[in-house]
Each structure stands twice: as C-alpha cells, then as structure tokens.
N, C-alpha and C positions, 0 to 999 in steps of 0.2 A: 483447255477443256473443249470437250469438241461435242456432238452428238450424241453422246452417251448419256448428258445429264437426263435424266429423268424425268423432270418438269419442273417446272416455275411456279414462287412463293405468289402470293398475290401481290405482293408490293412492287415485286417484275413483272409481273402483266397489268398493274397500273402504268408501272414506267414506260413499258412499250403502246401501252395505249395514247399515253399524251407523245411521245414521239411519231408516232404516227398520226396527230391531230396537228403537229407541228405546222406543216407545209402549209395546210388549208385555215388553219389559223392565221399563218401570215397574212395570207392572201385576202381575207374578209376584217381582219380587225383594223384596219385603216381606208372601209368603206366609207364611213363617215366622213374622213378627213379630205376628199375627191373634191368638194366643192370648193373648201379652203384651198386646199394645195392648189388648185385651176386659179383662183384669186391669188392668191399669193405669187407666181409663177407669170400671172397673167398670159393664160395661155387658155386655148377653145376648151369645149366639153371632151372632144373625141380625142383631145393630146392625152388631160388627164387622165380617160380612161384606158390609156396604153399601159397605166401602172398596174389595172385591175389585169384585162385581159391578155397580155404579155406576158405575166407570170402564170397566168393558167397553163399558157402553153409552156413556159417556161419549164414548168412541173412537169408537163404531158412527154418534155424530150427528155428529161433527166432519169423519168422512171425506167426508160431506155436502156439507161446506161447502168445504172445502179447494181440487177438483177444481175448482169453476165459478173460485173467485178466482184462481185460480193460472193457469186462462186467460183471465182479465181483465185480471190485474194482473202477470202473469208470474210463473216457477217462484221464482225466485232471491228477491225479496221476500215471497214467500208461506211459503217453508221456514224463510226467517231467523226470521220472526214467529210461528212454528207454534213454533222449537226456544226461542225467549226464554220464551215461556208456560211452558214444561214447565218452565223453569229456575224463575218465579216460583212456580208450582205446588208443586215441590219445596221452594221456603221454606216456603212458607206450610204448608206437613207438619211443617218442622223446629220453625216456631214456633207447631203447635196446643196448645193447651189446654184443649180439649173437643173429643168426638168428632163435634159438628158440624163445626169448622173443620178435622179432619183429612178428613174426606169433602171436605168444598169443596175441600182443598187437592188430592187426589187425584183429583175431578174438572176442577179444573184442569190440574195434570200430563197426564193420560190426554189430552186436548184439543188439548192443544200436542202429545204426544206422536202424535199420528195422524197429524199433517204427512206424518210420512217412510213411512209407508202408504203414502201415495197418491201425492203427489209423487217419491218414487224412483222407481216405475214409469212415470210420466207421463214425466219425465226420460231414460228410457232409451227410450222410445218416440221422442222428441223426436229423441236421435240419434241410434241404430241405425235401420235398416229392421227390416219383420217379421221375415224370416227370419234374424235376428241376435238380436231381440229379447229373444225367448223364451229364446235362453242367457244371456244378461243377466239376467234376472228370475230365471232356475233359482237363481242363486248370492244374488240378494237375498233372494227365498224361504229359502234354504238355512240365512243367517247367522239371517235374522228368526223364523225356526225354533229353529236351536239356541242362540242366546245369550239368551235365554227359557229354556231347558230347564236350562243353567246357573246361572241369574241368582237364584234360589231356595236355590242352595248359596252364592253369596256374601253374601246375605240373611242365612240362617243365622248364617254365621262372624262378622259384621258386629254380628249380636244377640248370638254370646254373646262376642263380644270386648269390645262396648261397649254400645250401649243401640238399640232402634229408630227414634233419632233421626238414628244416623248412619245407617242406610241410606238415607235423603232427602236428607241431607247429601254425598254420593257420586253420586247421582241428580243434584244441584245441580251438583254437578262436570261428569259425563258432558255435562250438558246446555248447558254454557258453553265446554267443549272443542272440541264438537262445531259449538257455532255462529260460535265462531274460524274454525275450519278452514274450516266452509261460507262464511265472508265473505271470506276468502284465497282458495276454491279454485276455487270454482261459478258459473260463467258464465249468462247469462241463455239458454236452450234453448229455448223457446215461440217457435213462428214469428207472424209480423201473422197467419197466418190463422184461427190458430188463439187470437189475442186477438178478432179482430174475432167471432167465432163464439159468445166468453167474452161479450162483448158483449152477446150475445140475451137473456142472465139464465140465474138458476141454472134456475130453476122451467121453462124452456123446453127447455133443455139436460139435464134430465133427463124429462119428456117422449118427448122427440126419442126417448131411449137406452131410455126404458121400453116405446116402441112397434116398435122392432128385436127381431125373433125371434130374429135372431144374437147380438144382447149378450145380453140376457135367457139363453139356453138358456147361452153361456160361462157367466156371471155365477152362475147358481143352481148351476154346475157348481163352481165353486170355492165358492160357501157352503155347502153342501152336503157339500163333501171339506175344510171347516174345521169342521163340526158333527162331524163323524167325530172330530178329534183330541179337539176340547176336551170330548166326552162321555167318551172314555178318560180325559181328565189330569184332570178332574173328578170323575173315580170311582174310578180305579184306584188312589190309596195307600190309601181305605178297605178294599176289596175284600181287597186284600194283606195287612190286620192281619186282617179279621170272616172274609174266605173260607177265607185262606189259612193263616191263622195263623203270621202272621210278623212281627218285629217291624219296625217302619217303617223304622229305616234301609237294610233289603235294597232295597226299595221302587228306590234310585238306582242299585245294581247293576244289576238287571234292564231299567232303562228304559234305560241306556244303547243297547241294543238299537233299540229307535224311533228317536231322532236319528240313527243311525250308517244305518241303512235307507232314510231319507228321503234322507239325503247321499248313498246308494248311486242313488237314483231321478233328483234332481238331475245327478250326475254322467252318468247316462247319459243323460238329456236335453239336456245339451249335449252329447254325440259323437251326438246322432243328429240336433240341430238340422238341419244341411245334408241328412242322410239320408233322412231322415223327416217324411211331411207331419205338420204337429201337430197335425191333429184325427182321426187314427190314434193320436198317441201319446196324447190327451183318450181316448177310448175302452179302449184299452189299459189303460190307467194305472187306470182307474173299475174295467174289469173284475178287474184282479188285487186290488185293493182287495177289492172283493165277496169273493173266492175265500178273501182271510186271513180275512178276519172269519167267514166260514161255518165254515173250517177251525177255528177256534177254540171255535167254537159245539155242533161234533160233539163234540172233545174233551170238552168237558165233561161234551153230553148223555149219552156213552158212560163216565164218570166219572172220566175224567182230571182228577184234582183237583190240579193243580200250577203254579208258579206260571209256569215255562217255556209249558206248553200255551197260557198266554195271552198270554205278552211274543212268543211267538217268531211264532209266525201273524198276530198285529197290526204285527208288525215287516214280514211280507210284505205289510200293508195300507197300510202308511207307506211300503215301497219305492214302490208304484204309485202313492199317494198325490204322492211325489215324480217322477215323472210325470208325472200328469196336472195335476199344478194349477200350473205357472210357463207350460204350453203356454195351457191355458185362460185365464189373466188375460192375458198376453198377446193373446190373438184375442179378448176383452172389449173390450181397450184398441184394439186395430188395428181396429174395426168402424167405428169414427168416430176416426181420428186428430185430425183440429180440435179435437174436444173429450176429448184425450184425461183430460184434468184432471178434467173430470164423468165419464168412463167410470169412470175409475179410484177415486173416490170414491165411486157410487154401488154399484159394485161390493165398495168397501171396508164400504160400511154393509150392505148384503148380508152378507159374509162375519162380521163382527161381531155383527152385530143377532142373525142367526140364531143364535150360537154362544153370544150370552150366552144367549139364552133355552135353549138347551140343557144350559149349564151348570148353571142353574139347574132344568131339566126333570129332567136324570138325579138330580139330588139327588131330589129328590118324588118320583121310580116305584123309589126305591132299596130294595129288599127284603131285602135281608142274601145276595142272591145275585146270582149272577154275570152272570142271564138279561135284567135288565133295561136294564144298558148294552152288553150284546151286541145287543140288540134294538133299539135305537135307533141305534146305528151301522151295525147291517145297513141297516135303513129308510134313512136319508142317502146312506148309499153306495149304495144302489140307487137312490133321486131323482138322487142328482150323475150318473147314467147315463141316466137317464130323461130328462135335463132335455137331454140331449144327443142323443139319438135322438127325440125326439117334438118337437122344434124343424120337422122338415122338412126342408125347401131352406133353409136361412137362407145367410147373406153366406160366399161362399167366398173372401173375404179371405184365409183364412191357408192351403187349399190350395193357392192359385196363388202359394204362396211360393216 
C-alpha cells in the first residue's frame, strides 16, 4: 500500500503518536536512576551524565539518517528497523556491566528510538494534504511532549520498586509492543516519487533542503522553540531546591502547569487548522512565547521570588509554544514533499543537536540564579521569531493552504 491510503483510523494516529514519543521517552525515564547508576558504577557526576546527554545527541545524528532511507527504501521498513534497534539497545542496558556498555547501550536505544521523530511526521505528510497536516502533527507533538514529562515519574517508581535495571527492561517491552503493532497495522505511505527523489542520496537531499530559505527559516523556527523547553527542564528542578527553596518533590506539582499549557496550544491549533493560515499561527505562537518569558523575567527583576512567578508565565510561553511548533514542522516538511523523509530528519537533527548543546550550555552559565536560563530562553525565543521574519519571500506553500 503506498500513498494512496486516504487516512488514518484513530487508533493509527495514536500508534504513531507513542512511536514518536519513543525516543524521548527513553532518554528521560531513566533520569531518576543517574544518581544510583553513578553509585553503583562508582564513577563522577559528569561520567553518568554521558548516558543523559550522549543519547541526545545520539538522536540528533540518527534523525540524519532516517529521513533519506525511509525515502529510499520506504516508511514502513525503515520504522520497523529503527523500533528493533531501540528494543536491542534496551538489552544491552539491561545486561551492562560497566559504565561503558550502558552508554553504548543507550546510544543504541536513543538511535532506534529517533525513527519515530522523523518518520511519524513524514507518515502523516505522506497521507494528509498540508492543510490537515499540521493537525495531525499538533497531536503527535502533543503525546511526544507529554509522555516525556511523565516517563521520569515512572523511572522513579520502577527504581524504588525494584532496581535500574528494570527500567530498561520495560523500555524493552514498550519497544517490542510497539513493533508488533507497527508490523500489523502500517501500510507502506511513501509514494514512487518520492522514492525515486530518495534515490539522489542522503548528502544531495539535504543540500537541496539546506539551500531553501523556506525550510531553513521553518526548521531553525522549531529548533529554536525546542531550545526554549529543554533550557527550562534542564535547569528548572535546580533552580526550585538553590532559588527557591524547596524541596524537590514540589518541583512535579508545579510543572504540571507546562504540559497542560502546551496541550492548551496544540488543541487550539487544530480548531484553527482550517481557520488559520499557519504561518500566522508560526508567528503568533513565537510572539506569545517571547511575551511569557519577558513576563517572567520582570517578575523577578521586580523581586518576585516565587515559584508560581516562574511555572506560571513559562506556562504562557509553552501555550504559544504549542502553537507555533506542529504549524512550523509541518511547512518544514511541506517545502519539499518528495523528500519529505530528509525534510523531516534534517529538521529533527536541527531540533536535537541544538537542544543538547543547550542543555548542556544552561548547565555552565548556571549561577545559582534565576537570570541565566531566563536569558537564554529569551535569546531562542527571539531567534525562533527572527528566523521566521528575516527568511523574506520564502515558499508560500503553507499559505496557499
């Protein structure tokens, strides 16, 4: 079956939603376990953390790769072999024995786990048109957002129930479940043209996508409004014990706040889909972003020292956030439908590459205050705007939706 299908049940856009949360699932539901495995292993803080932030990037290279094969070789072979890797990966976590082979093991995981990045959106482009698209993608965005933001409390329970081994072992699960279902459910969606196009090579095909003023200004528009999250979730349960002085478990209270914000962004980006051209709501979405984070930034300067003043104004930077960024990967991806597979992937190492090195950036400008992951989410959020206005005339693709 190839692109001709007409569209998907709901039960296949839940499936490709949780494959697409895959990746970034792995990567956060064994945050908990960082302090143990570092004791256990007896090894520094900054070893352990090579499991967190090596897999980031891990992801960042794979969605690389994914986007050209996948229209080479078709969606449907490329997802299956992306979700087996993750499955081996997570053994090979369950059976380390030094803190070498659990990084391999988690760069393996992370690897396979980037598939459903890039190929769920490729996927939905394959069978919606644009102007459907982008509500398609709001809801894959949505899950791949918040079962991430969960997946750290099941981490938790899973360590102190049992040992850090099962949470790889569960991992191993999800990822066998998952590629059942995809070998029952998922039809081949890549049309000949967009194989033959696969065809030209990776190295051509991103090229092609790197010399588009239109994908480029989407593209840095979503890595840009992924720098933004992952400096807050990077910095903000410090912040909450040294700024605020609280103890860490408040930390999930208050963020509940963010996910519920972004789902508020998402949903209304599908009731304006048909409404609303989506590079209105790309702009929009960057500006209210901007608007929370300033807001939050007064706060403080004016000495509002509480822990609301900041969950609740970045909550209005996640609304817009949830906005602007299912519209923008989408008009990424619609710039070159043939290659939507390289769109999507180059796009994905974009959003990735930048956000590890951010994660890794807010750590080193961390001052014991509040000012310097506000600062650096300001900056991003004003590029994800910049990068969207200073493009020009690029491809008005997603206007003439």
């Amino acid at each position: 079956m190839t692109s001709e299908v007409k569209g998907f049940s709901r039960r296949m856009i839940i499936l490709l939603a949780s494959v697409s949360a895959l990746g970034p699932v792995g990567m956060q539901i064994m945050l908990p376990a960082i302090p143990t495995i570092r004791d256990a292993f007896e090894i520094s803080n900054g070893t352990a953390q090579l499991t967190l932030s090596l897999s980031m990037f891990s992801i960042a290279v794979a969605t690389l790769i994914y986007g050209p094969l996948s229209d080479r070789f078709g969606r449907r072979p490329v997802m299956l072999v992306g979700i087996f890797i993750t499955f081996l990966g997570s053994l090979l976590c369950v059976m380390a024995d030094s803190i070498g082979m659990l990084i391999f093991g988690r760069i393996v995981q992370a690897a396979g786990g980037a598939v459903g990045l890039v190929l769920a959106r490729a996927i939905v482009r394959d069978v919606y048109p644009a102007n459907q698209a982008a509500g398609i993608i709001a809801t894959l965005v949505m899950v791949m957002v918040v079962m991430p933001m969960i997946s750290p409390l099941v981490g938790g329970e899973l360590l102190v129930r049992y040992d850090w081994h099962s949470i790889f072992y569960v991992m191993a699960g999800i990822s066998l479940l998952l590629m059942l279902a995809l070998l029952i459910s998922l039809p081949e969606t890549a049309s000949q043209a967009s194989r033959d196009a696969g065809s030209a090579g990776m190295l051509h095909s991103f090229v092609t996508l790197l010399k588009s003023r239109g994908f480029c200004a989407y593209a840095l528009n979503v890595a840009f409004v992924s720098v933004v999250f992952f400096s807050f979730i990077s910095a903000a349960p410090e912040i909450m014990v040294s700024v605020f002085e609280r103890p860490p478990n408040e930390y999930g209270y208050y963020y509940i706040v963010i996910p519920a914000a972004f789902m508020g962004g998402n949903y209304l980006t599908r009731w304006l889909t048909k409404r609303v051209d989506g590079r209105r709501m790309i702009a929009v979405g960057s500006q209210i972003s901007i608007v929370g984070i300033s807001a939050a930034l007064a706060l403080h300067l004016i000495g509002v020292v509480h822990p609301l003043a900041l969950f609740l104004p970045i909550s209005i930077c996640t609304f817009g956030n949830g906005i602007s960024l299912p519209n923008a990967q989408a008009a990424a991806i619609n710039e070159f439908p043939d290659m939507a597979g390289a769109a999507s992937g180059l796009s994905g190492f974009m959003q990735m590459g930048l956000s590890a090195l951010a994660a890794q950036l807010v750590a080193l400008i961390y001052n014991g205050t509040i000012y310097p992951m506000l600062s650096l989410m300001l900056t991003a959020s004003v590029i994800s705007l910049l990068s969207f206005y200073l493009a020009g005339r690029i491809s008005t693709s997603t206007a003439k939706q």
